[in-house]
Steps between C-alpha positions, in 0.01 A plus 500: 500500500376834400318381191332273780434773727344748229256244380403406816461857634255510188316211593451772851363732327253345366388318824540812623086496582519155676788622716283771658240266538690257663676783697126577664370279773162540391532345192548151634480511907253768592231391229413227277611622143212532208389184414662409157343260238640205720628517853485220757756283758732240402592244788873650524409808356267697741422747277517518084323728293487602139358608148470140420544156687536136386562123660640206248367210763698285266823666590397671857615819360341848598564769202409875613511788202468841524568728803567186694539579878582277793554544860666247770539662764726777539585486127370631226520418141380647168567402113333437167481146551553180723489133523481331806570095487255382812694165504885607560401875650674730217375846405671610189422876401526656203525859372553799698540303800503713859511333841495755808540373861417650846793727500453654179772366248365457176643231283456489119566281268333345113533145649488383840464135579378463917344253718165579624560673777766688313787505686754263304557501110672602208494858310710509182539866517370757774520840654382606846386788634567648807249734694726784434551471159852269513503212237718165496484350140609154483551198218382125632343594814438223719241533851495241746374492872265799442809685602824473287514687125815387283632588242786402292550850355334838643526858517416721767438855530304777638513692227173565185628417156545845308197626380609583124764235503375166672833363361731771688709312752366566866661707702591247768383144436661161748567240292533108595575181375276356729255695734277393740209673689395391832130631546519387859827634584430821250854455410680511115811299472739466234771296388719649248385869570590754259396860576452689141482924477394597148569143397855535603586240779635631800508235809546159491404276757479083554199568712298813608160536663296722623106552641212521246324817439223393762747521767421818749797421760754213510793427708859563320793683430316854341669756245862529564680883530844661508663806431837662511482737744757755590423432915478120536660379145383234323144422633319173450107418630325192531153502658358217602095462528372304756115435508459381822100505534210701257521800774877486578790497292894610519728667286919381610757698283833475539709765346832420402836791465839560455482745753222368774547146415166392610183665606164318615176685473186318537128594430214357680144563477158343620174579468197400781138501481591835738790635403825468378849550529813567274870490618803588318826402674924521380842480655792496346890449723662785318769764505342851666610862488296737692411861369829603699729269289599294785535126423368286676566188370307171411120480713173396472277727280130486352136627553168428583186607349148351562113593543233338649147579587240271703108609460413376839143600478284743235627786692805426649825487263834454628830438323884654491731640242906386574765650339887510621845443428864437617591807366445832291691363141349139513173574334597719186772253445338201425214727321235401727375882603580806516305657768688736746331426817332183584157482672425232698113468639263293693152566486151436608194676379125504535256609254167555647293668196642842418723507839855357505764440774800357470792433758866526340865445602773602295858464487734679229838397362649819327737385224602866368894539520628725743391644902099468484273641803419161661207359403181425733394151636086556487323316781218506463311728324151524530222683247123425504306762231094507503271688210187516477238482236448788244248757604454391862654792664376829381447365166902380524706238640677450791831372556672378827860391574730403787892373436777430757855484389815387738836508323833424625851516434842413514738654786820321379550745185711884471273765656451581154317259374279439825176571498163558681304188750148621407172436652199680338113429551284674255099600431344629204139596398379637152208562314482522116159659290521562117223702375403723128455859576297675175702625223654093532753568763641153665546609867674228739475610896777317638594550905705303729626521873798268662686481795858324515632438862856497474777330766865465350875455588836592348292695251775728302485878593456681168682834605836299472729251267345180460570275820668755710171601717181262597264559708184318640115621422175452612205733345157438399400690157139556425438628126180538243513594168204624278472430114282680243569395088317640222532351151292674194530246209385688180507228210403589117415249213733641191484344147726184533601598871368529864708783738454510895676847702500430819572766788592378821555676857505348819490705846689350783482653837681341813740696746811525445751238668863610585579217764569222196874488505459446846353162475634209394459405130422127393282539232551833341844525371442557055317805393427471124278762370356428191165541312360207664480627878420872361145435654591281805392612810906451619834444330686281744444125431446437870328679791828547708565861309173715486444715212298771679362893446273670243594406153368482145564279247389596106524346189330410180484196279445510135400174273389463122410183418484427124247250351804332296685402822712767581502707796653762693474556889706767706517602852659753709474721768690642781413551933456868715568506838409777747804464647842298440542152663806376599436175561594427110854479478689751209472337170144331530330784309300571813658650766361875371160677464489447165609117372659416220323442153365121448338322199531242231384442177396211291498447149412198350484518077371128472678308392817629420548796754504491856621826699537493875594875681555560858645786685543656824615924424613767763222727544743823529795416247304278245776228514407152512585291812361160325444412130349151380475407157402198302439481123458254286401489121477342132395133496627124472741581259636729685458702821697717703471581854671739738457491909657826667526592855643874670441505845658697763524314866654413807779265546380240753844402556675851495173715622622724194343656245570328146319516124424146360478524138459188281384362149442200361413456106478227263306331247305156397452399135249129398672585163372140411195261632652351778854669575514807683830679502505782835824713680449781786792721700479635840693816533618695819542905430520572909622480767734300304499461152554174270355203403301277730360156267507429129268202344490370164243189423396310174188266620342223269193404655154278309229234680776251516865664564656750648866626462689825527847652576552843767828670504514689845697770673481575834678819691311520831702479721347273807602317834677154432443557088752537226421677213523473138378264211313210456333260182164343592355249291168289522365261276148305585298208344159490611410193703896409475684767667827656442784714569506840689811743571397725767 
């Protein structure tokens, strides 16, 4: 069979011109082809043409010679010669025969003997081409029906012959002792299936099938996965695909353990002419042990996850994102996410040109182990923003905004945990000009003025332990803010290299605000200081905290950009304040006149260095409170990398201070064409030291299969999850399938 399919694959190549014309409509459908020495209609042959054409009357036989062509109807057919007998209706070809139909399978052959309209016949030997480069090679093919393609003996495989070695055993290849393709169907069935790896057999079946390459979605049993896993045990999965309708399809997988038993999860999604949607639901009737270690026994557990969005009009959008669980370990055992807290949204928003609103409620499920301040049931909030066009306001543009926010919360939890009912109304104007002073300054005027209106209960009182005072508020507090930011680029041209220095300053005066911790907080609980909000007009992520009084922020960026590909940019710079503000908490690098040291650095060597530096440094000591780094070098063969992290913070369980220090390092290696050979180590040096997850993976991967092997440890320590080891395997045919550990 492979002495058959390396002559026929030769008989490709040199067709290989009459496959791309037959592969483009225009050659036969969109236009009528040049006109060759003879070219005319036969009664059952609508359309014949060739180098030279002949009738025997005698004999009612029709000879064609020489870059024969035919089309009836949605088939196409090529070779060096043909013979059509008018009086029984048979077209025999000869010669680098290639027939292509409407969906794009090419089949080849030396001989094919056909009826006229070429759907039933004979072929002594053939191969056909799939549209994405798959081939079945078969011995005494037979067609009948315009639909059915059997063969006594075939090979199929998605997989190119070896260049060098068109003799080289394949690396997968399905053998049959009699295989059938069902154009209609798109199906490939065998009897007698024998699955061959390198020529070595490796599954035996009496039959197997499975959908032709042409196939996009089909109903059926997909890819199969397991695992032994140290949590549920033995693990077995087996998705079923059910293609309900083009726009709407489901996704039912049972999962099968030693531990669990069974769990359902099913995926279904649809797609509208205006919108869509996308649900993701499981249970499971399992064994649970709460984050207290308190048993309590068999009960229903699972999830739901889904999003949907309806474009009711060209401006109006409105849709919701659901997420929740039964309970806090569910999720990260089963693997399906690993998010602490779960936001769960309904929307509807207006676009009207550059202005937006949008009307929100949200509802959060915190899954973090451990007492948690209760989180806030949104209804609704409100925000409608307007800007205007560039230059229509004092050569600037305007900006507009109004928001309402109502949260509430739960009453049924310790004191400590309770938190603020809030009720805030808020209005915001700004105007924004960039102009060039001389010398090439970049100046940006920047101003802003808001007022929030505040009226809360049971907010916490922040002059004692958390939950042991509250107190309720009602205060209106106006505020502006005015910006100025000057940037002097200076570039120069250098032989092989271009180099920008940048100096940047920004002037921010607004007065200073020492009623925040007063308030209630919603949106303004993480302070990260960093090189990226050096230059914002405020460091709090929300407007709830108020970063207020005269302050400057400097800094300077530096970038050489070689012609080669290389480059080098750096940025850093640090914030003076006129006086300290204590609305920053200890620890956030801003809490003092001066602020802490920012910047980072990038260094990218192309192609076989890459350097990324960030830090955050105390201004007074010169000790880093934060330290980033990623580096990465050499090149397929083999390349390192290294990812560390030192960061000082605040417990959000504990409210203590604590240093996080962490690295993880490793390696990859393609020490051959298509195998790739990687390992990487997290490591823990504080608050507590040790290992935390150990990989180890050998991956095999060309056009046509995929395999590999990971060796995994794992010694995070999570809710519901055991630790330790695990073996994953996968192994994938194209357009068959196969076997995934996971």
């Amino acid at each position: 069979m492979n002495e058959v399919l390396s002559r026929l694959l030769k008989a490709q190549s040199t067709a290989a011109l009459w496959v791309v014309l037959l592969c483009a409509p225009s050659t036969l459908q969109a236009q009528t082809p040049p006109s060759p020495k003879s070219a005319r209609p036969l009664a059952a042959l609508p359309y014949v043409a060739a180098d030279y054409m002949s009738m025997n009357n005698r004999d009612n036989i029709v000879r064609a010679i020489g870059h024969v062509e035919v089309a009836v109807n949605d088939k196409r057919l090529r070779a060096d010669e043909l013979t059509y007998n008018k009086l029984t209706g048979v077209v025999t070809a000869h010669g680098q025969v290639a027939i292509k139909d409407a969906s794009g399978i090419v089949l080849f052959s030396d001989v094919v003997e056909l009826t006229s309209d070429l759907r039933d016949g004979f072929i002594d030997k053939a191969a056909l081409l799939f549209p994405d480069d798959s081939r079945f090679i078969a011995h005494d093919v037979q067609r009948y029906g315009g639909r059915y393609l059997i063969a006594a003996r075939g090979i199929y495989s998605s997989c190119a012959p070896c260049e060098t070695d068109p003799d080289r055993p394949l690396m997968w290849q399905m053998k049959g002792r009699r295989i059938t393709h069902d154009s209609e169907k798109k199906d490939v069935i065998y009897r007698d299936a024998t699955l061959e790896i390198l020529g070595v057999p490796v599954f035996y079946a009496p039959y197997f099938s499975h959908p032709d390459p042409t196939v996009k979605r089909r109903q059926g049993f997909l890819s199969p996965s397991g695992a032994l896993d140290n949590t549920l045990g033995v693990v077995l999965r087996t998705p079923y695909y059910f293609d309900m309708a083009p726009s709407t399809d489901l996704i039912l997988t049972p999962t099968f353990s030693t531990k669990d038993k069974l769990q359902l999860m099913a995926n279904w999604r649809y797609r509208f002419n205006f919108g869509e949607m996308n649900w993701n639901v499981s249970g499971t009737q399992a064994q649970f042990i709460n984050e207290h270690g308190v048993d309590r026994g068999q009960r229903f557990r699972g999830h739901i996850n889904g999003t949907t969005r309806f474009d009711v009009t060209e401006n109006w959008r409105m849709g919701s994102n659901i997420s929740l669980t039964t309970d806090k370990g569910y999720l990260p055992r089963y693997d399906i996410s690993s998010e602490d807290v779960l936001i769960n949204r309904l929307y509807a928003e207006n676009f009207q040109g550059r202005n937006y609103g949008v009307v929100n409620g949200f509802y959060f499920q915190d899954l973090r182990p451990g007492a948690q301040l209760a989180e806030p049931t949104v209804l609704p909030e409100i925000r409608y923003t307007a800007l205007g066009e560039p230059g229509q306001t004092l050569g600037g543009r305007w900006s507009l905004g109004s928001a309402l926010l109502v949260t509430t919360r739960q009453r049924n939890v310790p004191a400590h945990e309770q938190g603020p009912d809030t009720r805030r109304l808020s209005l915001d104007g700004g105007w924004e000009r960039q102009f060039i002073l001389p010398a090439g300054f970049l100046t940006t005027l920047s101003g802003f003025t808001r007022a929030d209106i505040y009226w809360a209960d049971h907010v916490p009182d922040p002059n004692q332990p958390l939950g042991a005072g509250f107190s309720n508020i009602t205060k209106i507090r106006p505020f502006a803010q005015a910006d100025v930011t000057v940037r002097n680029p200076l570039g120069r041209r250098g032989q092989g290299y271009q180099q920008v220095i940048e100096p940047i300053a920004m002037l921010s005066l607004a007065p200073n605000v020492s009623h925040n911790t007063t308030l209630p907080n919603e949106d303004s609980f993480g302070v990260e200081f960093d090189e990226t909000n050096l230059f914002a007009s405020s460091r709090f992520s929300g407007v709830d905290r108020l970063e207020g009084g005269a302050r400057v922020a400097y800094g300077l960026r530096h970038a050489v950009m070689a012609d080669n590909g290389w480059q080098i940019d750096m940025i850093g710079g640090q914030i003076f304040r006129l006086r300290r503000d204590d609305n920053f908490a200890e620890g956030t690098g801003l809490n003092e006149r001066f602020s802490d040291i920012v910047g980072r650095v990038n260094f990218l060597l192309s192609p076989w260095l890459t350097l990324n530096y960030g830090f955050r440094m105390d201004h007074g000591r010169f000790s880093f409170a934060r330290q980033g780094l990623y580096a990465a070098g050499g090149n397929d063969l083999f390349r390192p990398f290294v990812n560390f992290l030192y960061a000082k913070q605040t417990n959000s369980l504990t409210q203590q201070a604590e240093t996080v220090e962490e690295a993880t390092f490793g390696f990859s290696s393609k020490f051959a064409r298509f195998w790739n050979f990687a390992a990487r180590h997290t490591h823990a040096f504080k608050p507590t030291q040790g290992p935390r997850a150990t990989s180890i993976s050998l991956t095999y991967q060309d056009e046509c299969f995929t395999t590999g092997i990971t060796l995994r440890e794992d010694n995070t320590s999570r809710l519901d999850v055991k630790t330790g080891r695990s073996i994953l395997f996968h192994l994938y045919l194209k357009n068959i399938g196969g076997l995934t550990t996971q």
